[in-house]
C-alpha positions, 0 to 999 in steps of 0.5 A: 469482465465477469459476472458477479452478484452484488450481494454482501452475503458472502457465504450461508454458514459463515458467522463471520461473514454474517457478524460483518454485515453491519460494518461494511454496510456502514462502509460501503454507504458513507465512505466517499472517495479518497480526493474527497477525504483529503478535501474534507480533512483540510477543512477539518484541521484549518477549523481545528486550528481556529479552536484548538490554537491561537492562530487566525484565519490568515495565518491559517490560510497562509500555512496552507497556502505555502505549505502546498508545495512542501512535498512535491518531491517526495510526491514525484518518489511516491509517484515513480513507486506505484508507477514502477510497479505496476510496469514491472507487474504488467511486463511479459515475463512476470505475467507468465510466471504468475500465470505458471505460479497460479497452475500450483494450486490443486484445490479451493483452500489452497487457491485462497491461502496462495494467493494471500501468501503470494502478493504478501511477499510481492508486497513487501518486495514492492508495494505497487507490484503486490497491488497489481500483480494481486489481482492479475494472479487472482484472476490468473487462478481462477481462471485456471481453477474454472479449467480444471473444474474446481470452484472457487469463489472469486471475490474471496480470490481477490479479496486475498490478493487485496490483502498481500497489502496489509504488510506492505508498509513493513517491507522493502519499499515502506514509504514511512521507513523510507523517508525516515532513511532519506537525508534531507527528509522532513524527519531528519529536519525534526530529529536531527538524524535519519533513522536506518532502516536496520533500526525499522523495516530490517528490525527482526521484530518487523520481519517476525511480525511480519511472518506471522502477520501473512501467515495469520491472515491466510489461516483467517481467509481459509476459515471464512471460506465458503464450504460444503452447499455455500454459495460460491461466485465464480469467474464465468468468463476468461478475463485475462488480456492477450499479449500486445501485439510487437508492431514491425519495424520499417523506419530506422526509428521504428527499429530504434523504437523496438530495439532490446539494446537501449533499454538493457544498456540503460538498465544494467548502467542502473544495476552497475550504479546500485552496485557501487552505491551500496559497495561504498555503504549505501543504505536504501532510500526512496529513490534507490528503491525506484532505481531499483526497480526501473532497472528491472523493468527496462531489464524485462521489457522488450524494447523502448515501446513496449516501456512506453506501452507499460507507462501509459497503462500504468499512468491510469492508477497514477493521476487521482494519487497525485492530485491528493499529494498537494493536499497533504502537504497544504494539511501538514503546512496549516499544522506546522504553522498554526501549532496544531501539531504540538497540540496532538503531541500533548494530547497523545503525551497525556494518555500515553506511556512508554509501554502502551505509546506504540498502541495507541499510536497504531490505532491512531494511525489506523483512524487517520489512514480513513482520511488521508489513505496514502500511505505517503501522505499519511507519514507526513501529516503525522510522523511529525506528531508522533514523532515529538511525542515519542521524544518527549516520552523517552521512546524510540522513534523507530517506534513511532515511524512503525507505528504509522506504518502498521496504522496505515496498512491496517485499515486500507483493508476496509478503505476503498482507495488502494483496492480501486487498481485491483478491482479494476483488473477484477471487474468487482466493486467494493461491497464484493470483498470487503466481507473478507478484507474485513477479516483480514483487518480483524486477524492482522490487527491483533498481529500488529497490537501485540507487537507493538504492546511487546516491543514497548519503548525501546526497539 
């Protein structure tokens, strides 16, 4: 698709490039992939088990065992949110308003800080179109830039799609808030209640921070980009796909099959359904959020092929996702069963206070998010710790459920898992923007920290 060099050394008179260096060779060599992560972090909690808890190695085996299918749902509801989005990334009428939003950008510096803004509020629409649709509009850019004549450093373009990420977690299709919002979940099993999203994602300390968060790392991405003689890497070569060709109808079901009629139907019975679900005092939910979005794509699709077109395109970035899910919950089953989770609640307890929880339980998050990168997965291995902890120390639980959110967000900028979709559509490996997502990990975490440290125990 393009021509890169493989080097890391990103610019020549950049410091913070320079000062990364050794964090992302360390990076770059030891992280496996994620179904490995997930492996390795089963072993490493049924072994924490054995030491830290009373329970055997049946009972060990067993609560994994049996806990396998504990989140086949919430698996599918994850599932169908990457799944939608990137459908309704790919559909033509978003691919030509992103091909006429990457014409806005006169220069180098405006080009970078556009395209972080851009799939940061995508992002927070919706996680799977701000992945996808990030790096279409970066490669989008860059090829306008190369018609116009400006140079642009092309890792640096996508390395600020990747980073629209880092604040999806705090928007409208957050998986933790979500689930917390969801009845039947496994936190309203825990706490008795569901916790509104009012009270987490549409908080106005969420949505200031989340303004700032963009707004930081935009700032943070123009000042490490590479300037005066610095070395720049640019697309050389048109990347961007032509549209797939309608083929013509013969049969009666071929007209069917390309046919607006079913598909509009379809999605405005949706829209009318959504309409009533929230006129009668509805409250998003993980599966309201992926009807929502199924209807806009069977809005936006030109027929039932080319609906099938986007699925199969999509079900790529799928597949690895959901193999990992029954890991997940084979992790959570050993900790519900063994008591491995009451053990990390005291441990986070004794060090924590009402003031300085919501901290410490960002980072932790951010740490656990190295081994277990789904965003989903992550909520229930450790909702359920944090959780009991917050309880027990008189904290709100909105904090906690947020505190996983930001954790989880944070360090997918230096975890390889979820920038796999974005570099595909890239052509780039890892090592040629992790320099700069880097940064974007530095500057969004002070973002993250003080809010936390701010709001304290009570939201």
């Amino acid at each position: 698709m393009t021509e890169t060099n493989d080097s890391t050394d990103t610019t020549s008179r950049n410091p913070f490039a320079r000062a990364m260096r050794p964090v992302n060779a360390v990076v770059e060599r030891f992280i496996p992939s994620a179904l490995v992560f997930a492996v390795l972090l089963t072993f490493v909690v049924a072994a924490l088990a054995l030491l830290l808890t009373d329970a055997g190695p049946t009972a060990v085996l067993t609560g994994w065992g049996d806990g396998l299918s504990g989140l086949l749902e919430f698996m599918t509801q994850m599932a169908l949110v990457l799944l939608l989005g990137h459908m309704l990334a790919n559909t033509r009428l978003v691919r030509r308003g992103l091909a006429r939003l990457a014409s806005l950008p006169r220069g180098p510096i405006q080009a970078y800080v556009f395209v972080a803004v851009l799939a940061s509020a995508l992002s927070l629409v919706q996680w799977g179109l701000g992945l996808v649709a990030g790096g279409l509009l970066a490669r989008e850019v860059a090829a306008q830039m190369r018609a116009k004549g400006v140079r642009v450093h092309f890792p640096l373009l996508v390395a600020a799609g990747f980073s629209g990420f880092v604040v999806w977690h705090m928007g409208y299709t957050g998986s933790g808030p979500l689930t917390a919002a969801t009845p039947d979940s496994f936190v309203v099993e825990q706490l008795g209640e569901t916790i509104p999203v009012s009270e987490t994602t549409f908080a106005p300390w969420n949505l200031i921070a989340a303004v700032i968060t963009v707004v930081v790392v935009a700032c943070a991405l123009a000042l490490v980009a590479p300037r005066g003689t610095d070395r720049v890497v640019e697309l050389e070569v048109d990347a961007r796909e032509a549209e797939a060709a309608v083929e013509q109808p013969v049969t009666p079901a071929d007209r069917l099959d390309a046919s607006r009629v079913l598909t509009t139907l379809t999605g405005l019975g949706l829209v009318a359904y959504l309409v009533v679900y929230f006129a009668d005092g509805g409250t998003p939910t993980l599966d309201i959020v992926n009807w929502t979005f199924l209807a806009l794509v069977l809005l936006l699709a030109r027929s039932p092929f080319e609906v099938a077109a986007l699925v199969k395109n999509a079900a790529t970035n799928v597949g690895e996702i959901l193999l990992q899910f029954p890991l997940y919950a084979g992790i959570l089953g050993i900790m519900t069963a063994t008591g491995l989770i009451q053990v990390f609640s005291d441990a986070i307890v004794s060090v924590s206070t009402p003031q300085t929880f919501g901290v410490l339980a960002f980072v932790a998050a951010g740490v656990v998010n190295f081994f277990v990168p789904s965003g989903g997965g992550q909520f229930a291995v450790q909702a359920p710790i944090l959780l009991d902890a917050s309880t027990r120390l008189g904290v709100d639980p909105a904090i906690a459920i947020m505190a996983v959110a930001y954790g989880d967000q944070w360090t997918n900028m230096i975890q390889p898992f979820w920038a796999l979709p974005l570099l595909a559509i890239a052509g780039l490996k890892v090592r040629d923007i992790l320099g700069y997502t880097t940064v974007t990990l530095l500057a969004s975490g002070i973002v993250f920290a003080a809010t936390l440290l701010i709001v304290g125990p009570g939201a």
